[in-house]
C-alpha positions as CSV (number, residue, x, y, z in Angstrom):
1,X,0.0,0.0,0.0
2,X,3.0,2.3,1.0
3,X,4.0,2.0,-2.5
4,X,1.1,2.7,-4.3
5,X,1.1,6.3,-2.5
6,X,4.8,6.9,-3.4
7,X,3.7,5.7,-6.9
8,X,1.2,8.0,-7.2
9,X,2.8,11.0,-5.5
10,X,5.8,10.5,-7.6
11,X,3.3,10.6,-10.7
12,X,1.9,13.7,-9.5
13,X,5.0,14.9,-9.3
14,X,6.0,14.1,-12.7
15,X,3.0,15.8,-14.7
16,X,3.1,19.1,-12.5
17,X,7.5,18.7,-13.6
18,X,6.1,18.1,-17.4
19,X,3.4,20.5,-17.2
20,X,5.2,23.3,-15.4
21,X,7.8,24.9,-18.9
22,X,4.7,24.7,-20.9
23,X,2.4,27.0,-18.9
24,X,4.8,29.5,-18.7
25,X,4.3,32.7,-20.3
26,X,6.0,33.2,-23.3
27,X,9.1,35.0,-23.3
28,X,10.2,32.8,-20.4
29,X,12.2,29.6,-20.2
30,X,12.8,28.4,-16.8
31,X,13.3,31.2,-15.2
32,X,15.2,33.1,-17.9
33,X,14.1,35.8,-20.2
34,X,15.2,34.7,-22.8
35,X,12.7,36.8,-26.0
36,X,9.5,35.4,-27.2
37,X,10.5,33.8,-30.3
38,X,13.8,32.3,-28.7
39,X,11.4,30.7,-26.0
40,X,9.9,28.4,-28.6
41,X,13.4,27.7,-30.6
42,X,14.8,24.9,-31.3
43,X,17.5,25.6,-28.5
44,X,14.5,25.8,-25.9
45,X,13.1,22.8,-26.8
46,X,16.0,20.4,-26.8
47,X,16.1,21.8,-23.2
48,X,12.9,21.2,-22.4
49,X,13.1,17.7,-23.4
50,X,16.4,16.8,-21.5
51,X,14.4,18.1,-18.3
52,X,11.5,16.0,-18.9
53,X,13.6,12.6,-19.6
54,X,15.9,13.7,-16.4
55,X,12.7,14.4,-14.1
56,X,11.6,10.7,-15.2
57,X,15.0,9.3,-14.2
58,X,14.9,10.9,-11.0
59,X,11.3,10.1,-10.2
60,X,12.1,5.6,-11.8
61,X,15.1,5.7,-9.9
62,X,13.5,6.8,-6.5
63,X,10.5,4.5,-6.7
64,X,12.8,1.8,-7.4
65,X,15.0,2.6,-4.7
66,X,12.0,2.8,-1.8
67,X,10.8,-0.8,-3.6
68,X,14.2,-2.3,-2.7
69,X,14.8,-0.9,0.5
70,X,11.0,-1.3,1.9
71,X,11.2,-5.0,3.0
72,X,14.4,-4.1,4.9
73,X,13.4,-0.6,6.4
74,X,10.5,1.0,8.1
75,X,8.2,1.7,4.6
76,X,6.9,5.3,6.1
77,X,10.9,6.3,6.6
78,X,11.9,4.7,3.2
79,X,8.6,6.7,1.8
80,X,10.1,10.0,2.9
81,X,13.4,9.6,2.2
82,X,12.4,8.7,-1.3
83,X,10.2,11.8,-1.6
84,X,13.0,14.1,-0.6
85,X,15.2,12.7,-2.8
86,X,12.8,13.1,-5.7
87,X,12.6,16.6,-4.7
88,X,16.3,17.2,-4.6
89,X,16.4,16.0,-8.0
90,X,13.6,18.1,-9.2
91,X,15.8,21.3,-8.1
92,X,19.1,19.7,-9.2
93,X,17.4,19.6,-13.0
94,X,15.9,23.2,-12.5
95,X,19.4,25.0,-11.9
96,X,20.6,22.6,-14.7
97,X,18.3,23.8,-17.2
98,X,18.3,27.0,-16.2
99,X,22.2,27.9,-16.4
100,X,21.6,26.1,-20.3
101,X,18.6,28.9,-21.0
102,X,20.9,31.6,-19.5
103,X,23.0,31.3,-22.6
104,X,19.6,32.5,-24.6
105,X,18.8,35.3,-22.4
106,X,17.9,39.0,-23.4
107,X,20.7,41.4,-22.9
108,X,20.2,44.9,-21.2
109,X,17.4,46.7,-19.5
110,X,13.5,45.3,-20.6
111,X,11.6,47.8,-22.4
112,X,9.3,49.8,-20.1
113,X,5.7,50.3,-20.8
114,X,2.8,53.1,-20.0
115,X,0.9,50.1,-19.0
116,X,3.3,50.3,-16.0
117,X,1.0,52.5,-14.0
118,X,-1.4,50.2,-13.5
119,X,0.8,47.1,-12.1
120,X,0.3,47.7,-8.8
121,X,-2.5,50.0,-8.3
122,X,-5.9,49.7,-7.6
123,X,-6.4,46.4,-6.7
124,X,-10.6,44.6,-6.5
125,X,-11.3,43.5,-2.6
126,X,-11.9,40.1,-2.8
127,X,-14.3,38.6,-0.6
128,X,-13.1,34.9,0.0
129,X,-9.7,36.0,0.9
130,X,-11.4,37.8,4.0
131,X,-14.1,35.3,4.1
132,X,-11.0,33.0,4.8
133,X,-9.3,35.1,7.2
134,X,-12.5,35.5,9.7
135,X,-13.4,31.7,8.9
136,X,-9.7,30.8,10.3
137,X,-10.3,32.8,13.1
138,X,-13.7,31.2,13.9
139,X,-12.2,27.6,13.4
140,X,-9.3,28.3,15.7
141,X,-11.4,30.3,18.5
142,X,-13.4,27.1,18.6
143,X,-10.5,24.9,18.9
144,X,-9.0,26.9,21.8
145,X,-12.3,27.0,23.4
146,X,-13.4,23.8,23.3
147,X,-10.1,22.4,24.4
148,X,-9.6,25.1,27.4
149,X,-12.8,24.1,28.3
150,X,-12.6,20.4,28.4
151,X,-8.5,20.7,30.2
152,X,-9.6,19.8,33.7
153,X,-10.9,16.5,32.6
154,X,-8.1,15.6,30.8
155,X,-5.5,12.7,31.8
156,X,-2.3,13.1,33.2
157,X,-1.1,11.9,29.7
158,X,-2.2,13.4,26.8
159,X,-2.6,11.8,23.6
160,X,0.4,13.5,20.7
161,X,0.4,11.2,17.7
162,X,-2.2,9.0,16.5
163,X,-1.3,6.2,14.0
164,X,-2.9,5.2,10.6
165,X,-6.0,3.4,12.8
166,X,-7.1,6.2,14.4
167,X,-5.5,5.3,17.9
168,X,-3.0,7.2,19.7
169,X,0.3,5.8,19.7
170,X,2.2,8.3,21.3
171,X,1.8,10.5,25.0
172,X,3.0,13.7,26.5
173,X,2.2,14.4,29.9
174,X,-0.1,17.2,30.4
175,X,0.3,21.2,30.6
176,X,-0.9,23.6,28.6
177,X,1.8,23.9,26.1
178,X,1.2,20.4,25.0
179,X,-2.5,20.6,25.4
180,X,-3.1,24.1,23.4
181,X,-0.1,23.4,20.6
182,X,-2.8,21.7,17.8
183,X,-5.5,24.9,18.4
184,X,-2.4,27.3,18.6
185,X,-0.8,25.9,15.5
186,X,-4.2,25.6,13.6
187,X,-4.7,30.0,14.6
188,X,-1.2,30.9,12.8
189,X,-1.6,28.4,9.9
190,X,-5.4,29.2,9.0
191,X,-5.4,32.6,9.5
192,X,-1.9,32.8,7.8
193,X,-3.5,31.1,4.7
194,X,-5.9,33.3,4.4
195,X,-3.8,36.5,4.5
196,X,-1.8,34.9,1.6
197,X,-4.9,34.7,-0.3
198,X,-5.5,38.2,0.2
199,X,-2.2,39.1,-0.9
200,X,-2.4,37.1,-4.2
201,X,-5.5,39.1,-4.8
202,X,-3.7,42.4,-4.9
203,X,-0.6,41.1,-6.3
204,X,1.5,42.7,-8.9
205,X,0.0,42.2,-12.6
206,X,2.9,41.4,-15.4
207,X,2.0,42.7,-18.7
208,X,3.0,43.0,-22.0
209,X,3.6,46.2,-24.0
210,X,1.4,47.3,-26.9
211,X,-0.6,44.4,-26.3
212,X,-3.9,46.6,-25.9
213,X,-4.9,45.1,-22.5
214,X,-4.9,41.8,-23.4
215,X,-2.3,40.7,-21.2
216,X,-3.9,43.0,-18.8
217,X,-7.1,41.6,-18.9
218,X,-5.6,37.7,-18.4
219,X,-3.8,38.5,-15.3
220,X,-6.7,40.1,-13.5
221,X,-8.3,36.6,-14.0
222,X,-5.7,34.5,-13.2
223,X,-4.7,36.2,-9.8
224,X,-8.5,36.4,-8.8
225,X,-9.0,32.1,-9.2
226,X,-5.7,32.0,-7.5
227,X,-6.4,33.6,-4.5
228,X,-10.1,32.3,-4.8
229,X,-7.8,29.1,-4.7
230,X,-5.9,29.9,-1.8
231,X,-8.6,30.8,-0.1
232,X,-10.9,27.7,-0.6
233,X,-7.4,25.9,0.6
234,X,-7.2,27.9,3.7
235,X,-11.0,27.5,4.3
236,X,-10.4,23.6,3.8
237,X,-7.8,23.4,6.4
238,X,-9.4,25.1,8.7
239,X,-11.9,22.2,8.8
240,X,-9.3,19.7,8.8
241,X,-7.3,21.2,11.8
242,X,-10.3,22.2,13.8
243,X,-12.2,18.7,13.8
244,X,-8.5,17.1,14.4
245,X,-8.5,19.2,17.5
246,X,-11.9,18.8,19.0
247,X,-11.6,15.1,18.3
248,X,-7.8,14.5,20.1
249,X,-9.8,15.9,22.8
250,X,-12.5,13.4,22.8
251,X,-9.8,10.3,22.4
252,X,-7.7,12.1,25.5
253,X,-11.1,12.0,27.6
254,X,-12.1,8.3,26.6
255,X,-15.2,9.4,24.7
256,X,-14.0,7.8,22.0
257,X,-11.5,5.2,21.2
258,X,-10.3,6.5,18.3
259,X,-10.3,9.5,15.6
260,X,-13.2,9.2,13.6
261,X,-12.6,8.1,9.5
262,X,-14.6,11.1,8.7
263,X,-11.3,12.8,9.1
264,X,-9.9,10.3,6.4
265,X,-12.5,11.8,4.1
266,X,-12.0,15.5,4.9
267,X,-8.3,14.9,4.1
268,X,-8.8,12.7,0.8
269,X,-11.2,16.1,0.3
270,X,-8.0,18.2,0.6
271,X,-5.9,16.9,-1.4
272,X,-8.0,16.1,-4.1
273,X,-9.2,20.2,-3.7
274,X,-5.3,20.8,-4.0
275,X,-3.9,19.1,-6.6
276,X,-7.4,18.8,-9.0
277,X,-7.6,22.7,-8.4
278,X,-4.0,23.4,-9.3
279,X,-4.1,21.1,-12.2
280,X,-7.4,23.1,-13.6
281,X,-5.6,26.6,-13.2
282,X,-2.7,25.6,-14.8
283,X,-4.3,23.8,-17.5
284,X,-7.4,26.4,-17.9
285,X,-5.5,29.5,-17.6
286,X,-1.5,28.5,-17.6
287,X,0.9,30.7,-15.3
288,X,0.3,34.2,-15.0
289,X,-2.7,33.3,-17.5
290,X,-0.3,32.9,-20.5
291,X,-3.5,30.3,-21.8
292,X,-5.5,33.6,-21.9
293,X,-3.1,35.8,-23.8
294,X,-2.6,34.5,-27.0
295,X,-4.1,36.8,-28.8
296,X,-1.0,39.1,-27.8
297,X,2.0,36.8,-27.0
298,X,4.0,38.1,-29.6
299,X,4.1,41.3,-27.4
300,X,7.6,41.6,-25.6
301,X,6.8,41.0,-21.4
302,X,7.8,44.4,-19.6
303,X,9.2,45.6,-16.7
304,X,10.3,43.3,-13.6
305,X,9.2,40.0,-15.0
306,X,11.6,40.8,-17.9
307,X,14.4,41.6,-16.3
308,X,17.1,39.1,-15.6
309,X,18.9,40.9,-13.2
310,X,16.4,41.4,-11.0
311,X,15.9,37.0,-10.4
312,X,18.7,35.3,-8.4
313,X,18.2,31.6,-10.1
314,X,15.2,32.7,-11.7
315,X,13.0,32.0,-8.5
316,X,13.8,34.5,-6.0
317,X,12.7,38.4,-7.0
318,X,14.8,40.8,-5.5
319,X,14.6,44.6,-6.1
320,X,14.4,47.5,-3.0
321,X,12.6,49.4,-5.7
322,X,9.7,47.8,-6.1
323,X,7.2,48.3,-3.6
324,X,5.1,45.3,-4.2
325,X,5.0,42.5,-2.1
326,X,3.9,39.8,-3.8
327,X,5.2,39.3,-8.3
328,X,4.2,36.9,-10.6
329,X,7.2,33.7,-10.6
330,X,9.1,33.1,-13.6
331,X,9.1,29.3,-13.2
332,X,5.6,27.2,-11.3
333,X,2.4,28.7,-10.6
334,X,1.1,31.4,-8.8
335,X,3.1,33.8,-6.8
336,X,6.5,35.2,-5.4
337,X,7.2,37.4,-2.9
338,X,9.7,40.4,-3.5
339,X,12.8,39.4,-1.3
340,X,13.5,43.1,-1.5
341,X,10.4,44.4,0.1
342,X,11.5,43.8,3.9
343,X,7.7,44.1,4.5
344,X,7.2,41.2,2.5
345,X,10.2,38.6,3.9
346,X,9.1,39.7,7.3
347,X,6.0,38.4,6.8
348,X,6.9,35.0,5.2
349,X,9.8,34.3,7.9
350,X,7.2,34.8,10.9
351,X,5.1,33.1,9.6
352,X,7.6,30.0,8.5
353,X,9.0,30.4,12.2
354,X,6.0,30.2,13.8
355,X,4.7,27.1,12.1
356,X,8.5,25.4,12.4
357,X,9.4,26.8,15.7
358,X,5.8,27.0,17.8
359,X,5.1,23.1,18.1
360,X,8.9,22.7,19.1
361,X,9.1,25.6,22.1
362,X,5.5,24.0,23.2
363,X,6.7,20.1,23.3
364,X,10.3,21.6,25.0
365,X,8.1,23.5,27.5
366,X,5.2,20.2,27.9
367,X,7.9,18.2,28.8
């Protein structure tokens, strides 16, 4: 069974790895601005083809490694390990391919455009976003509540980890810190969610010049589904983590023996919400809706996104001059966030921290 769900992760894996150069608007080539026309040369794809047959040798090689080594090691371990090697690989291919489309790149300064004015400016509130933001709230004020309320009757040992039947199969004694972590943790992660998916709905729009709002046009769609996206995701955890909470409460009490399978649905749910909705944007409306602007992809992209020396590696944004906080990536889909804004890496390093750090300084302090 282990197998079958590295099998089909790694499969995953390999169609969002096959899918991801061909989204891309055009004018890019992983990560690189490298022209329009040049983007769809002969050079580009002979590179494009070496990453997809590289990708598959990475992703063969790791399920056949886990196959070996599962009868002799724990499968969940060998699982992991396996994962995080495919991964490696996955980022060992991108800095390969994209030191070969550096040799195509556009030299000197992108061409500016009018249509600059409007990149960051005036953005449409989005409802779900803050929908998401309150509902994360909500979920994780019930949480807290219902597990402050309930911390009297609670053993001396409190239930941590629960294995793959529902049971728990691992104990901390009690305090408050081990008690409050889930409902804690479930506050920053929701909440942080949904502030992400309010972000992406005033993010930067990338457009081309002369294009007469074409480009324009496809961006204001694409970052709306996204954070309409992110929010639905944020919303979605917020079930998960809340119901996990209340329940590990129930199980520490004895009022019942185990977590209920309902929570097996609710996260088949979310992943299936995840990986179908990321699947549909990229294949309905391509990154930074490059599917929606072909009427006008022989316009030359502008600004930032065309820039090369503003992209360390072709992932990471960085430029003190630009106020936004969130830009459209070169390579993936969706958004980065401007490592120059110190705003912006602020944000994303609490948050990170909290999430990493959080459920270690409670266990440290619970035991």
């Amino acid at each position: 069974m282990e197998l079958v769900v590295l099998l089909v992760t790694l499969a995953l894996l390999g169609t969002f790895c096959y899918l991801i150069p061909r989204i891309g608007r055009r004018g890019l080539l992983f990560g690189v601005y490298v022209g329009e026309e040049s983007s769809e040369g002969e050079e580009a794809r002979r590179i494009t083809r070496s990453w997809n047959w590289r990708i598959a040798a990475w992703l063969l090689l790791c399920f056949l490694l886990a196959a070996v080594a599962t009868p002799y090691f724990r499968a969940a371990g060998t699982i992991v390990a396996a994962l995080l090697v495919s991964c490696a690989g996955v980022v060992i291919e991108f800095i390969r391919a994209h030191y070969q489309a550096r040799r195509l790149a556009v030299a000197g300064s992108p061409r500016l455009s009018a249509a600059a004015v409007v990149t960051t400016g005036n953005p449409v509130p989005l409802v779900m976003p803050s929908v998401a933001i309150a509902f994360g709230f909500v979920g994780a004020a019930i949480a807290i509540g219902y597990t402050w309320a309930h911390f009297a009757e609670l053993p001396a040992m409190f239930p941590t980890h629960f294995g793959p039947s529902g049971a728990p199969d691992d104990w901390m004694p009690k305090s408050y810190a081990t008690v409050m972590m889930l409902p804690i943790v479930s506050l920053v992660v929701c909440v942080g969610l949904g502030v992400i998916a309010l972000l992406t709905g005033r993010a930067k729009r990338s457009i081309r010049t002369g294009d007469n709002g074409v480009s324009f046009e496809a961006q204001e769609r694409f970052r709306t589904i996204m954070a309409r996206f992110l929010a639905g995701l944020s919303m979605s955890v917020t079930v998960l983590m809340t119901t996990l909470s209340i329940c590990a409460i129930r199980v520490a009490m004895g009022a019942a023996p185990t977590l209920p399978r309902s929570l097996d649905v609710i996260v088949v749910g979310l992943v299936i919400f995840a990986v179908g909705g990321s699947l549909i944007i990229a294949l309905r409306y391509g990154q930074g809706g490059s599917r929606l602007e072909h009427a006008a992809a022989d316009a030359p992209l502008t600004n930032g996104l065309a820039d090369n020396k503003l992209w360390v590696l072709g992932m990471f944004y960085v430029n003190r001059d630009d106020p936004s906080i969130l830009v459209e990536k070169r390579f993936g889909l969706g958004y980065t966030i401007n490592f120059g804004n110190r705003m912006a890496v602020a944000f994303i390093v609490v948050f990170l921290a909290l999430i990493v750090l959080l459920p270690a300084v409670m266990a440290l302090f619970g035991r």
